[in-house]
N, C-alpha and C positions, 0 to 999 in steps of 0.2 A: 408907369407900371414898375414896380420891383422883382428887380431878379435875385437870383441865390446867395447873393451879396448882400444884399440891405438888411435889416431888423425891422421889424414895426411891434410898434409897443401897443400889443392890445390889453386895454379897459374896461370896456362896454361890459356890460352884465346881461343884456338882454341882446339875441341875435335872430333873425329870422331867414329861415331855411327855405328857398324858394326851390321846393318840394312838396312834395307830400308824399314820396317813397320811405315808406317806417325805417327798413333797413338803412337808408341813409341818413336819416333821422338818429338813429342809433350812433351810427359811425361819427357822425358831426359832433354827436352831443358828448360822445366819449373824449374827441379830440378839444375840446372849450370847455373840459373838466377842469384842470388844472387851472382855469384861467376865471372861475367862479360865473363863469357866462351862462344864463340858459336859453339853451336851442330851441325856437318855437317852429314848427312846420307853419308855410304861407296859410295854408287853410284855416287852422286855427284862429287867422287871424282877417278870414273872410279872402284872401287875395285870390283870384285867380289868375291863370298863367298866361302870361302875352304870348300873343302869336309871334313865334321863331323864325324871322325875316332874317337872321343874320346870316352870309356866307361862310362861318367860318366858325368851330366849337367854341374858340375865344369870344366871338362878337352875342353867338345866343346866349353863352354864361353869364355875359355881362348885362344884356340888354333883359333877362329872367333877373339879376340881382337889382339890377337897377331901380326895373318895374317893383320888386316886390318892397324896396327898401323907398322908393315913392308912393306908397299906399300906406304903409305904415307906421312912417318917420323913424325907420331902425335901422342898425348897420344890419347887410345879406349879406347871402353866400351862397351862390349855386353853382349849379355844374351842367357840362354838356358833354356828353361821350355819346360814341358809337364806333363801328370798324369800317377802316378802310384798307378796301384791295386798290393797290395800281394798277393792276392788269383791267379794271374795270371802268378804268379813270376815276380813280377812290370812293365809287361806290359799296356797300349802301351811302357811307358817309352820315351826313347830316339826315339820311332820314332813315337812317339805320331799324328805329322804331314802327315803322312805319313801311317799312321797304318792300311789303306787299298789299299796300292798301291801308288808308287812316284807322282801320278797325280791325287789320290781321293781327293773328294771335303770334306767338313767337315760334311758335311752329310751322308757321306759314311763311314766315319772313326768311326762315334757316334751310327750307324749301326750294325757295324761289332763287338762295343766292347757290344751294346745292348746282341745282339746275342750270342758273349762266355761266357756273362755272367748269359744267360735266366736262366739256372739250380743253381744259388748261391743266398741265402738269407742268411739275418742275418749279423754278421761280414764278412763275403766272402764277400760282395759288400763293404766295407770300401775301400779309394782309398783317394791320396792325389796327390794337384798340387805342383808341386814344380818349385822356377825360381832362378837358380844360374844367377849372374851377377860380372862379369870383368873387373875389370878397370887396365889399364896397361899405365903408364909413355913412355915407349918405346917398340920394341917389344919382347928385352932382362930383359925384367925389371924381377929383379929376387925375388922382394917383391910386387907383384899384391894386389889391392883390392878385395878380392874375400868374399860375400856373399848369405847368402842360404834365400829364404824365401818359407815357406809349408802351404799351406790353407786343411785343414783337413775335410772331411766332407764323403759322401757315394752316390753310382749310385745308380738311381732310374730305375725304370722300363719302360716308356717312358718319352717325351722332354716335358716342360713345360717353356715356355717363350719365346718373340723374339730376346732377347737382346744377348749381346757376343758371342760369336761365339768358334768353338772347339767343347768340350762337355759340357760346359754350361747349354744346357739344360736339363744334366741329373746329374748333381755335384750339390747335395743338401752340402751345409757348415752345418759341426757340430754347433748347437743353434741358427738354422734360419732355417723359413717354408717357403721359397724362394731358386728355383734355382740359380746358379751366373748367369742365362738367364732373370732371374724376379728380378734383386737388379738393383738400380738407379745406373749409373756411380758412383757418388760419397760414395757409399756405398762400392762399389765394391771393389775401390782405395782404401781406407781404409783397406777391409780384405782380399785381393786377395794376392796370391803365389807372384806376381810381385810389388804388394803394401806395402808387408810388407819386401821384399829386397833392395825396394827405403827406404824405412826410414831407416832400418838399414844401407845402402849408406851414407846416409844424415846423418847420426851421428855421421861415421868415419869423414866428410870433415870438416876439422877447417876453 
């Protein structure tokens, strides 16, 4: 695994995005601009998504890039976020998605974590996003790019903003009187769990 030290000299022209989120689609394909690569999303290329057995945002990003970069003999790149509260024993966590039923909308999941949370004030509502992301050469590749990025900040008591989606409307970030529902995209990018593992991405690639 490479840390914030090493370089990796990337080549490949062709990458596949074990996604099929457009917006992250976008985001990937802007950051392998410079590097003449183009970003295919896994669907395009028939893949579907393996089921998420890993304990840890690190092990589903890799065992999603793995999977998809084994189906289609390409280097991948995926990613795994969600938030975790301590006071919940870092719930939602890994089923962040899903934290009210495999078919809740995100409004139900921002709900359900309102609600375990009514009775905690103070640090008990402290909680952080966090978005490991995976970059793998092949799907054997035994030195992955793997990096972590955590937006820090604490749940509020109801939604405030229309913007992003999740729970957004209730993740106030530590040193701003804005939810990540009320910060412009490009604010967002900037300090968001998934914004600050692209630039550390972006630091590794020579």
């Amino acid at each position: 695994m490479l840390t914030s030290s090493t370089e990796f000299m990337w080549t490949d022209d062709k990458l596949v995005l074990a996604s099929g989120n457009r917006g992250k689609l976008r985001e990937f394909s802007k950051l392998f601009m410079d590097f003449g690569t183009d970003v295919i999303p896994q669907g395009d290329l028939h893949v579907e998504s393996p089921e998420e057995t890993g304990l840890s945002f690190i092990e589903n990003a890799l065992l999603k890039a793995r999977h998809a970069s084994a189906v289609t003999q390409l280097p991948a790149l995926a990613d795994d976020s969600g938030l975790v509260i301590p006071a919940l024993d870092g719930a939602p966590g890994l089923c962040s998605a899903r934290f009210a039923g495999s078919n809740a909308s995100d409004q139900e999941n921002l709900n359900l974590l309102l609600d375990r949370m009514k009775d905690l004030t103070g640090v008990d509502r402290r909680g952080n996003y966090i978005c490991a992301l995976a970059l793998v050469r092949r799907a054997t590749d035994p030195d992955p790019i793997v990096v972590i990025g955590r937006w820090h900040g604490h749940i509020i008591d109801s939604p405030r903003g229309e913007g992003g989606f999740g729970y957004d409307p209730i993740f106030l970030p530590h040193g701003l009187h804005q939810t990540a529902a009320e910060l412009d995209s490009e604010t967002k990018n900037q300090r968001s769990h998934r914004g600050l593992a692209v630039i550390k991405l972006r630091s590794l690639l020579s």
